[in-house]
N, C-alpha and C positions, 0 to 999 in steps of 0.2 A: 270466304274472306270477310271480317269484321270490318267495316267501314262506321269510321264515326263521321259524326252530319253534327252540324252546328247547331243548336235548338233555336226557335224561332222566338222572339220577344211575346211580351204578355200582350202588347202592346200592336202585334203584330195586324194590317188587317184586312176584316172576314171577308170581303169583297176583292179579287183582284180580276178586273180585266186587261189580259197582256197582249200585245201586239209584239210578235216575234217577226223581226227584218230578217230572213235567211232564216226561216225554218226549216229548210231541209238539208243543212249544212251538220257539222259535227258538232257543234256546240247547241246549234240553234233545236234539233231534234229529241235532244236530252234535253231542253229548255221545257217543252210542250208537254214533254213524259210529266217531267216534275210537277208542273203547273199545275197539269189534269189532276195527276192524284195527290195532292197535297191534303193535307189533312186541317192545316192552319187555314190555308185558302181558299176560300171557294172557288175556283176559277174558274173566270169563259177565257178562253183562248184564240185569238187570230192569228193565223200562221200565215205569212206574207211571205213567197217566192217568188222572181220571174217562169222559172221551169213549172211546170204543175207535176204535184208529187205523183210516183207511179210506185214507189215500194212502200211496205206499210205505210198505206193511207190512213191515217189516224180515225174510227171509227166513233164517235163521242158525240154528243147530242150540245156537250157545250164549246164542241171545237169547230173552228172555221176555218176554212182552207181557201184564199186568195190569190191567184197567179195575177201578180201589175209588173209590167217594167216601169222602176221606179223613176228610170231616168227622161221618160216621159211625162213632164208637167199635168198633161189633160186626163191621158190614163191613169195617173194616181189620185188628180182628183176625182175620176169619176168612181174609179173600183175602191177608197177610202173614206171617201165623204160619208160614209153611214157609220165610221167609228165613232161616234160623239161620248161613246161610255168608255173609253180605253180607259184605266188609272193607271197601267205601267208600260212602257215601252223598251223591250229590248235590240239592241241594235247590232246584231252578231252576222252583219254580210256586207260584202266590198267588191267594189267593180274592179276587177282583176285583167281586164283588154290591154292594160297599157302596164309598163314597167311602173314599180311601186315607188320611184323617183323622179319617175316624170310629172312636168307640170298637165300633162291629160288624166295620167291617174288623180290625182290633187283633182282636178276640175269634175272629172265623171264621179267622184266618191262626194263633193262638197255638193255638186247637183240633187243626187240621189237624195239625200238626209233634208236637202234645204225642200223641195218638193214635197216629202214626206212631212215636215215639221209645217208646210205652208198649209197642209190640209188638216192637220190634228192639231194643232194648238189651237187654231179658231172654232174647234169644236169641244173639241176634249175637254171639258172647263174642270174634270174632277183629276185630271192628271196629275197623279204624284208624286210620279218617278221615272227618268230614261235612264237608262244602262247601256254605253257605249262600250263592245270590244275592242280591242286594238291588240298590241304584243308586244312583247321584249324589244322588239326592235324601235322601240321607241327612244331607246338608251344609246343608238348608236347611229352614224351615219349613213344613209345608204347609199349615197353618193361615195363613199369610201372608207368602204369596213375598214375596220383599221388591225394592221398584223400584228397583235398582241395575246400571248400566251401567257400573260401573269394571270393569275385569279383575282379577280374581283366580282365583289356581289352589288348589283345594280337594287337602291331602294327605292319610294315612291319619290322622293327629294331629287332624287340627281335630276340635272337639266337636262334643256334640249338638246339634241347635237346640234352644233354650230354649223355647220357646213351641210349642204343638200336638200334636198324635200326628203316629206312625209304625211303622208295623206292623214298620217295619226292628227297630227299637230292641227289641219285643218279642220279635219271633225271636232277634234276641242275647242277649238277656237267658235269654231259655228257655234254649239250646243250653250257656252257662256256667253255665246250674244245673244242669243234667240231667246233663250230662257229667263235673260236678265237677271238673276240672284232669285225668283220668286219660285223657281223648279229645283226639288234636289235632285243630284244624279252622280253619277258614278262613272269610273272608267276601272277598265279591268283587262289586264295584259299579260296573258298565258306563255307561254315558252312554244314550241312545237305541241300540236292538240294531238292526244289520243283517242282517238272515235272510229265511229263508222258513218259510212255517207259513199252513195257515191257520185256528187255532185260538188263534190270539194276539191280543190287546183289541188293544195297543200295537203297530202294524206296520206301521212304513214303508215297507218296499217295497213289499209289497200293496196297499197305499192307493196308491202311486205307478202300481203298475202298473195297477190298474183305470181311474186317472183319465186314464193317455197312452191305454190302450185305447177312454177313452171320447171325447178327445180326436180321436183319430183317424178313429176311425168316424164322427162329428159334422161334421169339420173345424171343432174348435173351438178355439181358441188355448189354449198351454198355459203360463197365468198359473202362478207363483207368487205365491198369494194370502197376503199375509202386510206383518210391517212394513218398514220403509226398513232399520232395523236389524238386524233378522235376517236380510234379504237381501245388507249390507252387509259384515255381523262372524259372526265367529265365536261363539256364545250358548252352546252346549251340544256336548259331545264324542259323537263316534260310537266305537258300539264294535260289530267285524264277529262275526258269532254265530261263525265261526270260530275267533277270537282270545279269545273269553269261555271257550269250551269247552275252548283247548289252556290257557286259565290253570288253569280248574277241577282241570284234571288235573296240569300240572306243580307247583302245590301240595299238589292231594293225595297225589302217589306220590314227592315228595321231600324227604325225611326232613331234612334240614338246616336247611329253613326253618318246619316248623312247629313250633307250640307247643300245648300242652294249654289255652293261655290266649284261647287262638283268634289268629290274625291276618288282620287287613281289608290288603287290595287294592284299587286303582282298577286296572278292566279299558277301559282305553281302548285304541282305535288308537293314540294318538299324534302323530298329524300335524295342521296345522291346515288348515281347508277354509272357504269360504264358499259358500252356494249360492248368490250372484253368478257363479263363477266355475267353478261342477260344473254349476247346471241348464241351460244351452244343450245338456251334453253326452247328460245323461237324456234331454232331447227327443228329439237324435237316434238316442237308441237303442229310443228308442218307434215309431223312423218317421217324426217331424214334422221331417222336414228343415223348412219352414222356418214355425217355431214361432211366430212373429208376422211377417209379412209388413206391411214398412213399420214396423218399430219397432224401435229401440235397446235396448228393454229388455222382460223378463219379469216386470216385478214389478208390480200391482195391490195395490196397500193396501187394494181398497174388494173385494174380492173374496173369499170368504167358499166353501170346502170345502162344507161342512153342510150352506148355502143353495143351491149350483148342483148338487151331488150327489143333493141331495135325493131326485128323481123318476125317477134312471137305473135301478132295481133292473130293471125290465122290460128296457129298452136291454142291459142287463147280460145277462140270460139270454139274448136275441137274440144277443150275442157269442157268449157259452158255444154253442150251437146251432151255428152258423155257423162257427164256428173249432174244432169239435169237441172242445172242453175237458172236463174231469174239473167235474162237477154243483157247482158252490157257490154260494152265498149272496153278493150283494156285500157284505153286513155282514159275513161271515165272512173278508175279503182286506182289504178297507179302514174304517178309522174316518176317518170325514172331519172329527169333532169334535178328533180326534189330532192331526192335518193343521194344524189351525184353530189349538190351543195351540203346538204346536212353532215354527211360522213368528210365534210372535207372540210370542213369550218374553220376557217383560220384564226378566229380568235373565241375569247370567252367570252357566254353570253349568257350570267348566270345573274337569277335574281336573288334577293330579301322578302322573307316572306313575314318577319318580325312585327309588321302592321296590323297585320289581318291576324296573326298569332296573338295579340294583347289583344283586340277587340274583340277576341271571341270566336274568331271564326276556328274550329279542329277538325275539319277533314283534311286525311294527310293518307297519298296513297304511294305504293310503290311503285315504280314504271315497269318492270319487268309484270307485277300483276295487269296494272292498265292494259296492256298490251295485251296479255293472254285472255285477259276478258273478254276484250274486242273480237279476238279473233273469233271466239267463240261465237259472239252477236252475228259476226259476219258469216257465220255458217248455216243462225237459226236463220236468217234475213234472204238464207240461199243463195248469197252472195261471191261466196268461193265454196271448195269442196272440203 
């Protein structure tokens, strides 16, 4: 598959030291890949997790790999105070303990960042650039999706939602106070992320591939359990961790497009897809050539992730064993309550990507590819079978 990559400014520069928040997440992992081997940049890299990585450990003489809980004031100063060279900071990880409308999420997420910025701004004096992810849901309430089926494309312009929290809103708000206009930086808001990881709440492919693997070894049909509409239309954009992580970067190392004021991104593929018309393909890449035998269709409206996953975690380790896989958790690959929300999404939740399209940015991938990419990663990684 031919992937175009935005080229990097002339301008662009030779020196990057990056400090990845969430490096072992799906975005943040393809962050560190790129870094390393960039051609434009010469990178050292820090990779900052609470978990300490245990699958490909990145082996590089200029990578560092950091385990701090960040929401610990003392341990972040003590396991960070030696960044003093960081120049770019990416910020692609979120405390996920408390509901993403709670005023605890808001607090544990504003902690996290404000600790982290208490220990590198006083050092870091050549820093000159943070990159904040966030998501689409920045476009909408969470306090109260609202039940809307029209199409609409959300651009960087639309407001806030009026009504409920958002941990989004607070990280911005931090980053334009702390920075004061004198740091440029970024925000950058993906749809549902295509990767691999498996240290990610939100992770469709994982969840994908656990359920064909369990599908298979069962010989159980592989519903898409979800609504008529979401099987039908297009609800929500994909965005490939690939394409999340070359935007992070072509905004942060080119100089023409930022601003001290910050500028927000939608990090989308681009293309439009329905899983009417991708999942027969997933099937067969699971193996299930024939994915419902004697049926027209894969879609179950009455079928329920949560509820038939329920009892596999055993079945699960029996794969792992038997297909000689790297030790994990099925909770740790797949959320089946993920699974549950996304196929059932009551309204539209599509972006504009027209911004990033005029300044240059042209990676643009299809999600049905995204996907079968992944999967692939996730079999070199020994992940699934």
């Amino acid at each position: 598959m031919d992937i175009k990559v935005s080229k990097k400014k002339e301008n662009a520069p030779n020196k990057c030291v990056a400090a990845i928040f969430g490096v072992t997440g799906l975005v943040g992992k393809e962050l560190a890949r790129r870094l390393l081997s960039s051609s434009n940049c010469q990178s050292k890299v820090y990779g900052i997790a609470r978990a300490s990585q245990i699958i490909e450990t990145i082996k590089r003489p200029n990578y560092h790999f950091i385990s701090c809980n960040l929401q610990n004031p003392s341990e972040t100063q003590q396991k960070l105070s030696s960044l003093d060279d960081v120049t770019h900071i990416f910020w692609v990880t979120w405390a996920s303990q408390f509901p993403l409308d709670s005023p605890e999420c808001c607090q544990e997420n504003k902690v996290m960042m404000s600790n982290v910025l208490n220990v590198i701004l006083a050092r870091a004096k050549a820093l000159k650039h943070v990159s904040l992810q966030t998501g689409t849901k920045h476009y909408i309430s969470l306090h109260e999706p609202p039940n809307v089926r029209e199409v609409r494309y959300y651009n960087e312009q639309c407001p806030r939602a009026r009504t409920g929290l958002n941990f989004y809103y607070v990280l911005e708000d931090l980053l334009q106070e702390r920075l004061e206009g004198k740091i440029p930086w970024s925000i950058h808001r993906p749809g549902f992320i295509v990767g691999c990881s498996h240290r990610t709440l939100y992770n469709l492919v994982g969840s994908l591939c656990v359920y064909g693997a369990i599908c298979k070894k069962m010989k159980l049909p592989f519903w898409f359990g979800g609504t008529k509409e979401c099987w039908e239309e297009m609800c929500i954009d994909a965005s490939d961790a690939r394409l999340v992580a070359e935007q992070h970067i072509w905004a942060a190392t080119n100089e023409t497009i930022q601003s001290p004021l910050g500028q927000a991104f939608n990090a989308i593929n681009g293309s439009g897809f329905t899983w009417k018309e991708i999942w027969p393909a997933i099937g067969l890449k699971f193996g299930l050539v024939e994915v419902l035998p004697g049926s027209n269709t894969m879609l179950n409206e009455d079928f329920m992730f949560s509820t038939a996953m329920a009892d596999k975690g055993g079945l699960w380790k029996e794969i792992i064993v038997q297909e000689g896989l790297i030790q994990t958790e099925m909770e740790g690959l797949a959320n089946w309550g993920f699974l549950d929300t996304l196929f059932r999404f009551q309204s539209k939740l599509l972006g504009n990507r027209d911004k990033v399209d005029v300044l240059g940015f042209t990676m643009r991938l299809q999600t049905l590819d995204s996907i079968l990419y992944w999967i692939d990663v996730m079999r070199e990684e020994k992940l699934i079978p």
